[in-house]
N, C-alpha and C positions, 0 to 999 in steps of 0.2 A: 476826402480823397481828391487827387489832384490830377486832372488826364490831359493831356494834349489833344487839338482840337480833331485831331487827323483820328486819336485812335477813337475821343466820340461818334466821330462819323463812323466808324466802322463797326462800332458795339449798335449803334442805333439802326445798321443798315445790317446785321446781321438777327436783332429784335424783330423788323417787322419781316425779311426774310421767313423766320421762324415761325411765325406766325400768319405767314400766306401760304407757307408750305404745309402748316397740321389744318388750317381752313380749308384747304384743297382736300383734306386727309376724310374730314368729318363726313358722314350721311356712306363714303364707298367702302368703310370699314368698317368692322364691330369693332364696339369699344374698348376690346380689352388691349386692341393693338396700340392703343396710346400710354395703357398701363408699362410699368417698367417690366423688362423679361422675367425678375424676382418674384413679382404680384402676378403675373401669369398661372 
């Protein structure tokens, strides 16, 4: 797969986005809220 430079930056800054925002998420939630609404 071939990306142009612009759209890595934005997959790699949407990545750790995603991942400061369910780190923030962890310890003030029970776990089931990470589960999908299906597995609920």
């Amino acid at each position: 797969m071939i990306v142009s430079y612009d759209e890595y930056q934005i997959f790699k800054t949407s990545l750790i986005a995603n991942r400061m925002h369910s780190e923030s998420l962890h310890g003030r939630l029970p776990a089931t809220y990470h589960l999908p609404a299906t597995l609920r």
